[in-house]
Steps between C-alpha positions, in 0.01 A plus 500: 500500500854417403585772239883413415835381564742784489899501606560147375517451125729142443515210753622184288338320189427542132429801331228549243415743257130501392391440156496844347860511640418863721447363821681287722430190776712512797478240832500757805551264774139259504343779280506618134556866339424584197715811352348664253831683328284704208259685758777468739283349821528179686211273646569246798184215419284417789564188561837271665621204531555259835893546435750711246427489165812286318369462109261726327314314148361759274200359227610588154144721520610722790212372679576221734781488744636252695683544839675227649671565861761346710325097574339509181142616555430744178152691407405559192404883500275680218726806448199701351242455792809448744381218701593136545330305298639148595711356778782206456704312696798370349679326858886600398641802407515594155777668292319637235190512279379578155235526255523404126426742246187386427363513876375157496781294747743632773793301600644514820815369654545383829755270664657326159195488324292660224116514574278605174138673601177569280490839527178671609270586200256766417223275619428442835628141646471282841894479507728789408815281519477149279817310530585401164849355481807420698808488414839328670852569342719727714696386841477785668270795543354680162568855522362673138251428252466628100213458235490433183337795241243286401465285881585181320798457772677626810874517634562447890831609641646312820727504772702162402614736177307354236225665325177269362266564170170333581199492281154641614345207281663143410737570208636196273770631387611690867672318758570613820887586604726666660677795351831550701803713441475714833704503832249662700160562607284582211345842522278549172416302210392685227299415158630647167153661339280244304783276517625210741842703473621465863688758755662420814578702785735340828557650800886538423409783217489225206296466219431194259356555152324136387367478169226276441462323123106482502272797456209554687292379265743198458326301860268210403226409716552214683209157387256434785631164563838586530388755708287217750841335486702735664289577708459135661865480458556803764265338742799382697526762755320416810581791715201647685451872506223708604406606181373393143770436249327491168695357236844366616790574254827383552815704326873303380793645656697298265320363190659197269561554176250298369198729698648820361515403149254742268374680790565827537878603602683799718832587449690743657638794188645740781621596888523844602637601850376837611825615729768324675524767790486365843124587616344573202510130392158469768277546213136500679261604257414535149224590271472495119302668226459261202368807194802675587754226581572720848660299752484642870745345779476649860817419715556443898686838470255720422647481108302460196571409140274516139590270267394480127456115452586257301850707432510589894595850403559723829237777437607682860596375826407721836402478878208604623604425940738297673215257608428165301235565202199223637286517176506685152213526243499663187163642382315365094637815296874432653533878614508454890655258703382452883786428767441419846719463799324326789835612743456862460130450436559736160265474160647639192384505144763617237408635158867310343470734190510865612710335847209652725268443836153410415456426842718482825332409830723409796326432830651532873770262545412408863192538664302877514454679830293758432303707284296824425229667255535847384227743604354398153472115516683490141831426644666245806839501600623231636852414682683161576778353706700470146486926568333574190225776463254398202196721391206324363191618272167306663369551150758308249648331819875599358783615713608785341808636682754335812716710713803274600671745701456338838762263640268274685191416576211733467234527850256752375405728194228755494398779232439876577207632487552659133571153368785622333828353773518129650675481823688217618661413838823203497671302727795668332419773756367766226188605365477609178256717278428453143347736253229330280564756229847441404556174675827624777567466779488866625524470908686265724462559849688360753612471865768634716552153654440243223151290580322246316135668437247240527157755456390815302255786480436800378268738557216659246672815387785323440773662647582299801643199454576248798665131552491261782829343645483185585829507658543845680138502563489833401255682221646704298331801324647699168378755292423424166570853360868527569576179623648572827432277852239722666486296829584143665171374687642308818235324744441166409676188634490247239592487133220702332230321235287743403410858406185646399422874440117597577384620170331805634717664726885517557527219759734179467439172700752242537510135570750303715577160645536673862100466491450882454338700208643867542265799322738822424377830417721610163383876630638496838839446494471147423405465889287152600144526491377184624635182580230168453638215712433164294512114696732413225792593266330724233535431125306714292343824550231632216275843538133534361477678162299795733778507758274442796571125532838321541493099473822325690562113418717310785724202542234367701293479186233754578433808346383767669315820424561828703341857521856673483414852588371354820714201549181293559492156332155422299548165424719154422458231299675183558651381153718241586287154433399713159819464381484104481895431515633207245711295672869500302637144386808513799298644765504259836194674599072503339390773323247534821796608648704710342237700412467637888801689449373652180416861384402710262805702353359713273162699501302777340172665456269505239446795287137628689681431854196211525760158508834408596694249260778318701763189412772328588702220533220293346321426175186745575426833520214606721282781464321637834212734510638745719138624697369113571891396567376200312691263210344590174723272223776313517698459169727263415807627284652167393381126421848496401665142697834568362549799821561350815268534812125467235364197679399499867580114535827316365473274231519158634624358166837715559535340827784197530592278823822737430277794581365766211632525100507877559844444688655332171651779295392399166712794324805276471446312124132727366517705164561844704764316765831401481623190271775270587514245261799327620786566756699755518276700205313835677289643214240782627434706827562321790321699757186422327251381786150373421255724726125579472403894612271508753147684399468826679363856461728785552312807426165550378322867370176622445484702128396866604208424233353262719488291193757213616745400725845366458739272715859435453560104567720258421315364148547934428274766479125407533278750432091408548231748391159562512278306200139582551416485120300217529366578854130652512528771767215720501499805711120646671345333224106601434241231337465774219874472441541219202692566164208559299399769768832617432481512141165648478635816737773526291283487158305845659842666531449509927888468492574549903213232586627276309877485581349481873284200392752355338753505803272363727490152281891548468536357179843636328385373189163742524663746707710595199212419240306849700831693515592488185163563377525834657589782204812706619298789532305401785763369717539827688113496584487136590826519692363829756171375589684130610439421850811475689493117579475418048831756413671285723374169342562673223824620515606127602325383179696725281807389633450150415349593145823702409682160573308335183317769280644642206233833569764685689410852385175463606540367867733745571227775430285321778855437735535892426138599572447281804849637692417906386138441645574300778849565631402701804296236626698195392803658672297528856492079450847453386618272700211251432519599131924472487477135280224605269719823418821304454351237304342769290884680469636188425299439240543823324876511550509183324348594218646898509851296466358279180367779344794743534759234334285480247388876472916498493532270269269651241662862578801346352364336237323845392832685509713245284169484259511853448871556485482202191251680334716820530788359323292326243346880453791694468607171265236544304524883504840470376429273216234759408724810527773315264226369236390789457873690432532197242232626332564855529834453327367291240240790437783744492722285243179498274515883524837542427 
């Protein structure tokens, strides 16, 4: 099942900080994560749109959600349970949403109106959404929306520069207007707290302070009749739309005199401009905390300000990138403020008081290529065509260090064997080695002629590192001890693709487009040992876990499986109709089609050696049972419609007589493009091009655990993992096996029996009811007369129970007992029993690296504790020592 989203951390939308203010709602693409910044771990929800996610409405609860994507459809998600609750169609786009403090409406703005909802309640209802009011005033499109404390009113910014205060109920005393006074776009509008006080921010880095003379408390409730009257009296519009409009109210651009006398009056008190530098005018984005009168403005140049408002008092000004800041929220206590940058795809939250990184996340900036676990599981690296190297934990889902010292793309990365180096190959023609322990780069090796290195291996010691050409065609092998070019593999005739060492013995096969997989012996002075003649260029090359099995995938789209010490193939299967091609929106030809010249480009076995997992230049991943050579499950990475080449049929609605709406570059007047208001004015990046990525895979990995698999595409780094917790899965299961079998064994202290019992129902939830029944003393006993087949189900259950329990000490007294009394025999099965064992390391090495921070931690803690309590000693000791000479001279003067 889809486990989650790593590599991609800010696509475009709102921010949101949940209620307590410690965690934080970001749009990944069509999919949510939530960041968890005090416990430091982030959580991609299962569930996605049709299309990107564009606004993000957070219930003032922190229990209800609502995502709206890029035509307007929006679900309304139940951020506890995580799962939609509600879908709505809205039929345009909308430009923002928001809930009012008291989570009973939700306005929404779309084209250049206001739309108010009933808000879902605590009570279940037939209709989520209940249109209640709508309301006309601006020309042009509304772009921001403020409440009221007390969710008597609302403010709506717009495009035509005027910002509109409308009331959630009918008001006597409050007329509808425009508030002017800005040359620009508006960006925010911004209520001052428990006040109708007014802020407003314009694209051109001004703000307007209006002053309202009536108090909140100051509305009057509008008479029924009048009301009735109003109501009939906006009945004029006859324009048909597809949806309900509720109540129709109509706003005054320009009042008379005569309507706006004893109703309630703004006037502007104050205009602040932020800069008058070039650039920085672009103002894009602003947020503002009303308890602490912090004012938050993001800029198209990366720059920020604070502001103390109503005095606009420059608190400090800084940059954060060089990339436009796309959305800024500051969480309820006003300590951290949230920044995101949808062109570098960066998420940063700033503590503004001690000038420090809660959080800074930065995914690839172009698509990833490939990727690799660590012999553990904990970690994957993963490298991109930007030629970054970024190191993610699977458990908190962080990126936690980036080499940059490649000049182009990266092809390949791989770890070592110890876990401890990543290896990288470049088309900048080096390949580089970096040391996990103090983050360097510590090797670069490199060839006598330069080459761009398109594949990578290493072999299990570790010490021989080698690169495919794709240029020279030539493999070249270095050692990884003193860095020197050992030897320059020459054979092939065709750029190579890939390399793969055989995990059991020293021998390296290699891939090429001349329709040839080469095996060389590492031993023999780096002589041929077999050549495998293909029917088509070769792409990918992946050995068995054992070593006795090496799978080849081919242009032709088969993948075939060969016996390599005998050259003798076993098997094919033919993978290219599983693949199921979209067709792009400019391709001439069907999907049908295209998808005969299709392939798998990457592939990889499973952790037991049992499946094959291949993708490619498609939406799915297939997984292949390796004996049958059948299709086992197909999974689809992306619902996402926003990537290019998703649906296997073109959208006739996007078709013209002028031929498709795909070929119109729409980039030329969006929010992101380039604006050229009138002649002869250039204002943004004129390169900017509208494109949708296409969906593809580009490398996927099995976790040495066995536990899940990941797959670098272009939404980022899936990972999907096994979730059997709700799965009933017995194993050689007995009529006398029940639970209160179970219990009853375990009641007469017949220990061994039942832990046996209870893994033949394989329930976790009673499998760790008998084992930690068991007293501490008796583990050795239980754990030598096991049978062989239970230590291993038992060593795979106490990897997964170190994940959750808080009992450490005592599984690792049955981890210990198990390996001391069965490591002779476990070793004989290694190979099957490799994932069990690294899941079980992984585990431990998780916790061992907890526990020693805070075993650190405490060491210091213990040391300044007792160094206080010297001082204060000899402090004391002193005070003693000079009390007493006060009274021994006293005594003396008595004497005298």
């Amino acid at each position: 099942q889809f486990s989650g989203l790593l590599g991609t951390v800010y696509r475009r939308g709102n921010l949101s900080f949940t209620r307590d203010g410690n965690s934080l709602l970001s749009p990944v693409g069509n999919r949510v994560s939530l960041f968890d910044l005090k416990n430091n771990k982030c959580e991609t929800f299962p569930l996605a749109t049709r299309l990107n996610i564009v606004c993000v409405g957070l219930s003032p609860d922190g229990s209800l959600a609502i995502l709206i994507d890029e035509e307007g459809a929006a679900l309304l998600v139940s951020l506890i349970g995580k799962c939609v609750i509600h879908q709505f169609y809205f039929h345009k786009p909308v430009h923002s949403v928001k809930f009012s403090p008291d989570g009973k409406k939700f306005v929404v703005t779309k084209d250049n109106l206001a739309y108010l909802y009933h808000a879902p309640g605590k009570k279940r209802e037939f209709n989520a959404f209940v249109l209640d009011k709508t309301y006309y005033g601006p020309y042009d499109e509304t772009t921001c929306i403020d409440w009221t404390d007390d969710s008597k009113c609302f403010a709506v910014g717009s495009k035509d520069m005027s910002t509109w205060v409308f009331g959630a109920e009918r008001w006597a005393n409050l007329i509808y207007y425009s508030l002017g006074g800005h040359k620009d776009v508006i960006v925010a509008c911004f209520f001052e707290e428990n006040s109708l006080d007014l802020y407003t921010i314009s694209q051109d880095a001004a703000l307007c302070v209006w002053q309202c003379d009536t108090e909140l408390d100051g509305l009057k409730p509008m008479p029924p009749k009048d009301a009735a009257k109003e109501e009939n009296a906006g009945e004029n519009d006859e324009e048909l739309l597809e949806e309900p409009k509720g109540e129709e109210i109509h706003g005054k651009a320009n009042p008379t005199e005569q309507e706006t006398r004893n109703k309630v009056k703004y006037s502007r008190v104050a205009k602040y401009f932020f800069n008058k530098e070039g650039d920085f005018n672009n103002l894009t984005s602003a947020a503002y905390h009303k308890k602490t009168h912090l004012l938050v403005t993001g800029f198209a140049s990366g720059i920020f300000h604070l502001h103390e408002l109503p005095d606009f008092n420059l608190i400090h000004s800084l940059s954060i990138s060089d990339q436009r800041i796309a959305s800024i929220s500051i969480n309820c206590t006003g300590d951290w403020i949230a920044f995101g940058c949808s062109g570098l795809g960066q998420l940063l939250v700033w503590e503004w008081q001690s000038e420090s990184y809660v959080l800074k996340q930065q995914g690839h900036f172009n698509s990833m290529v490939s990727l690799a676990y660590s012999p553990d599981g904990q970690y994957i690296v993963t490298g991109g065509e930007d030629g970054k190297v970024k190191v993610w934990n699977t458990s908190s889902s962080f990126c936690f260090v980036t080499f940059t010292e490649h000049t182009s793309g990266v092809t390949a990365v791989t770890f070592t064997s110890t876990g401890y180096v990543v290896l990288s190959a470049s088309l900048d023609g080096t390949v580089r080695a970096f040391d996990l322990h103090r983050y360097r780069n510590f090797r670069t090796f490199t060839s006598p002629r330069p080459s761009q290195f398109s594949c990578l291996a290493v072999d299990s010691s570790g010490e021989i590192v080698s690169a495919g050409s794709q240029d020279s065609f030539e493999i070249f092998i270095w050692s990884m001890q003193s860095g020197r070019l050992l030897d320059v593999l020459a054979g092939h005739e065709g750029p190579i693709s890939s390399l793969s060492f055989n995990p059991m013995k020293c021998v390296l096969a290699s891939a090429s487009w001349d329709k040839t997989v080469k095996l060389w012996d590492m031993l023999d002075s780096w002589r041929t040992k077999e050549t495998l003649i293909m029917n088509s260029d070769v792409l990918v090359v992946a050995f068995r876990p054992d070593g006795k099995e090496l799978a080849v995938a081919a242009l032709d789209g088969q993948i075939t499986f060969w016996d390599h010490e005998n050259a003798v193939q076993t098997g094919s299967i033919e993978g290219r109709h599983d693949l199921q091609m979209g067709r792009k929106e400019l391709d001439k030809i069907t999907a049908k089609q295209a998808a005969k010249g299709k392939s798998f480009t990457t592939l990889c076995y499973s952790a037991d050696g049992q499946s094959v997992l291949a993708g490619g230049l498609s939406k799915f991943v297939c997984i292949y049972n390796v004996k049958e050579q059948i299709l086992m499950k197909k999974f689809e990475i992306s619902c996402n419609h926003s990537l290019d080449a998703m649906e296997e049929y073109l959208d006739r609605r996007k078709m013209t007589e002028f031929g498709s709406l795909a070929l119109i570059d729409e980039g030329g007047g969006g929010d992101d493009g380039v604006a050229i208001p009138l002649p002869g004015v250039k204002r943004g990046d004129m390169s900017y091009r509208h494109f949708k990525p296409e969906i593809r895979v580009t490398c996927v990995r099995f976790s040495p655990t066995g536990r899940s698999w990941a797959a670098t595409t272009t939404e980022g780094l899936l990972i999907y993992s096994l979730d059997s917790g709700l799965i009933f899965d017995p194993f050689e299961l007995d009529v006398d096996v029940t639970p209160s079998n179970i219990h009853k064994t375990l009641r007469q202290k017949e220990y061994t029996m039942a832990i046996i019992m209870a893994f033949k129902l394989n329930e976790k939830k009673l499998i760790q009811e008998v084992i930690e029944a068991v007293p501490s003393s008796e583990v050795d006993v239980i754990c030598s007369s096991l049978p062989d087949l239970y230590v291993e189900k038992l060593l795979e259950f106490l990897a997964s129970a170190f994940e959750t329990s808080c009992h450490l000490e005592f599984y690792l007294i049955w981890a210990h007992k198990l390996l001391m009394l069965h490591g002779q025999k476990l070793k004989t099965r290694s190979v099957k029993l490799l994932p069990v064992i690294q899941f079980l390391q992984k585990s431990i090495q998780r916790h061992f690296e907890d526990v020693s921070k805070l075993c650190e931690w405490n060491i210091y803690n213990i040391k300044y504790a007792l160094a206080i309590s010297r001082q204060r000693g000899v402090k004391r000791l002193a005070e003693e020592t000079s009390v007493d000479e006060e009274e021994l001279d006293s005594d003396s003067d008595y004497l005298v």
